[in-house]
C-alpha positions in Angstrom: 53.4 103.3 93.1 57.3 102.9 93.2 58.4 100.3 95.4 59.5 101.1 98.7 63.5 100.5 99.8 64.9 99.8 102.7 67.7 102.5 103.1 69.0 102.9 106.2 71.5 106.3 107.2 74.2 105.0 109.1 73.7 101.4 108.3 77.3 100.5 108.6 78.2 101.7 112.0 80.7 99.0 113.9 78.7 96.7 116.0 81.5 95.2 117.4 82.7 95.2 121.1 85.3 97.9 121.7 88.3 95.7 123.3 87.4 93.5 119.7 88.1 96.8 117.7 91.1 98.1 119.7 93.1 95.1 118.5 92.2 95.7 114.6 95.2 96.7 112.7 95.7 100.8 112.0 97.1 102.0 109.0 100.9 103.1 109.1 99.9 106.9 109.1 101.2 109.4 111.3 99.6 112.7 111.5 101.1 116.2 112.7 98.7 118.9 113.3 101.6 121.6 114.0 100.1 124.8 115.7 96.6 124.7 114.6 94.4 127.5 116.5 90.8 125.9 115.8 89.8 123.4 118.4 86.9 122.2 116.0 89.6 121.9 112.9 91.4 119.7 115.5 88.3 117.9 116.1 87.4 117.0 112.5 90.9 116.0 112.3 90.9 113.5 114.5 87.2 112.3 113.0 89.1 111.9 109.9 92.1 110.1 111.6 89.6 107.6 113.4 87.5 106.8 110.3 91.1 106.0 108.8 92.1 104.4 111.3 95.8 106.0 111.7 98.1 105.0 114.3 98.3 108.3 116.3 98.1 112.1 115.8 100.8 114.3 117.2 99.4 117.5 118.4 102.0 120.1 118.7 102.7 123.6 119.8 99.1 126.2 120.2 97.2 122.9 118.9 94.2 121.8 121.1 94.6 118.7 122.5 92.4 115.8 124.8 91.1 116.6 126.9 89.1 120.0 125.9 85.3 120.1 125.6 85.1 122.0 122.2 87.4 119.4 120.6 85.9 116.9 122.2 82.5 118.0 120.6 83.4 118.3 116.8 85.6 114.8 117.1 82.1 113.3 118.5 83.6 110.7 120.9 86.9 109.4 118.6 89.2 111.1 120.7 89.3 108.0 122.8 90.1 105.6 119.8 92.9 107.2 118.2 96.4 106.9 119.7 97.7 110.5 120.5 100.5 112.8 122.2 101.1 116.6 122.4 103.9 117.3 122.2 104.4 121.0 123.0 108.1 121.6 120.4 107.7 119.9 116.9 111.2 119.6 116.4 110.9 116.9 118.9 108.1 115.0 117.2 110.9 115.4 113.6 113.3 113.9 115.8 111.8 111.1 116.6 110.3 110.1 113.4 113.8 110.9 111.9 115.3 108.4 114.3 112.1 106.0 113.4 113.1 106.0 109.5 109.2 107.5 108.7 109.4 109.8 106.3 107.9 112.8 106.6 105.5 114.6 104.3 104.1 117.9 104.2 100.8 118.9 103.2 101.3 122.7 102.0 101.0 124.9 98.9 103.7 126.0 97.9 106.0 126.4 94.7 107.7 123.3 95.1 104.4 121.1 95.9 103.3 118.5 94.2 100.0 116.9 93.6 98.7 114.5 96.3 97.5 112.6 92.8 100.6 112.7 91.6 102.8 111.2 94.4 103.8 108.0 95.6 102.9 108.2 99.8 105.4 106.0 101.6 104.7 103.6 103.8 104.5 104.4 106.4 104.2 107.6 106.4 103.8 110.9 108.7 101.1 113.6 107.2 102.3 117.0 108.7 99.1 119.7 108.3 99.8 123.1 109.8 98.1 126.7 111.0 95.1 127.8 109.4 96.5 131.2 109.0 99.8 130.8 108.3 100.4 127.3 107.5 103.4 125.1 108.0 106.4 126.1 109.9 109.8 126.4 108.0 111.0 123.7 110.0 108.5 121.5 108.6 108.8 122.3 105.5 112.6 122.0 105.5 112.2 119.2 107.6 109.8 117.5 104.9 111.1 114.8 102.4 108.0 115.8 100.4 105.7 118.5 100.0 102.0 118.2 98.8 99.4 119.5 97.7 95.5 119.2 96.8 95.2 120.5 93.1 92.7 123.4 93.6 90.2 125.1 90.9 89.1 128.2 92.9 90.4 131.4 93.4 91.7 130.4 96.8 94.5 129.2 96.6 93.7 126.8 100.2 91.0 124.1 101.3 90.1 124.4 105.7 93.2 122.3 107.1 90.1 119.8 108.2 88.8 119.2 105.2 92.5 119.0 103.5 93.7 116.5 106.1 90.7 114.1 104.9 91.0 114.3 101.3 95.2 113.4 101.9 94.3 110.7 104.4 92.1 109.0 102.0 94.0 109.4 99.2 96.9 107.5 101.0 94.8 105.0 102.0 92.9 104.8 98.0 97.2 104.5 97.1 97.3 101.9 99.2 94.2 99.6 98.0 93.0 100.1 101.6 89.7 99.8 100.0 86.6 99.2 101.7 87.4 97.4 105.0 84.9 94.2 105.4 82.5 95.1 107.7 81.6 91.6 110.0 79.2 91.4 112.9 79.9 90.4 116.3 
């Protein structure tokens, strides 16, 4: 008979007090979620932006925002860890991170894209994802020191702007040597 293993699912989760993991230090990531219509895109989103640990999401224009129950539900309780603003006229969120010296880039296929493999991210950095439908405004885009894009092998020619937002934050973070963080007990 095969030995047993003692595998636990989940086995990693954060034991430590939450005034302890507020004071940890985020990643230099900004993230722009310009007009997005899905509240559970929104959700995953900020899932993906709490697992990365990114200094704050910018919700902007027809984008859900905290608090709203169907968000809420898909983000499964991160709402409350991850720093964030809506901020109802993206031109003001460009301003600002103009005025900050963050360089802005956008995550969009187009002609000029390039691969998210390909590309040095800055740091920091702002990661600008946009409408499911019709994706990023011009004004992002013209806005956008950088546009990027996930190489894709389908016949699509897009990934869900959830799923997308992950495999960009991650890949910033992999560019980085973020690594695994050291997981301690408390």
């Amino acid at each position: 008979m095969p030995e047993e293993k003692n595998i636990r699912v989940r086995d990693r989760d954060r034991s430590i007090p939450i005034e302890v993991y507020s004071r940890l230090p985020r990643h230099p990531v900004t993230v722009v979620l310009d007009s997005l219509r899905s509240r559970f895109n929104v959700g995953a989103i900020f899932r993906s932006c709490e697992c990365a640990r990114v200094e704050k999401i910018f919700t902007c224009g027809i984008t859900a925002h905290p608090p709203d129950e169907k968000l809420a539900k898909t983000a499964m309780g991160t709402c409350e860890f991850v720093p964030h603003e809506h901020v109802a006229r993206i031109s003001e969120v460009i301003s600002g991170l103009r005025e900050s010296g963050i360089p802005l880039v956008a995550l969009e296929t187009t002609r000029q894209s390039r691969s998210i493999y390909e590309v040095e991210f800055p740091r920091p950095v702002c990661l600008a994802v946009g409408n499911e439908a019709l994706g990023l405004s011009r004004e992002v885009l013209e806005a956008a020191g950088m546009i990027v894009e996930i190489p894709l092998h389908g016949y699509k020619n897009s990934l869900n702007v959830a799923a997308a937002t992950g495999i960009a934050l991650f890949e910033i973070l992999r560019q980085w040597g973020a690594g695994t963080p050291e997981v301690r007990d408390y």
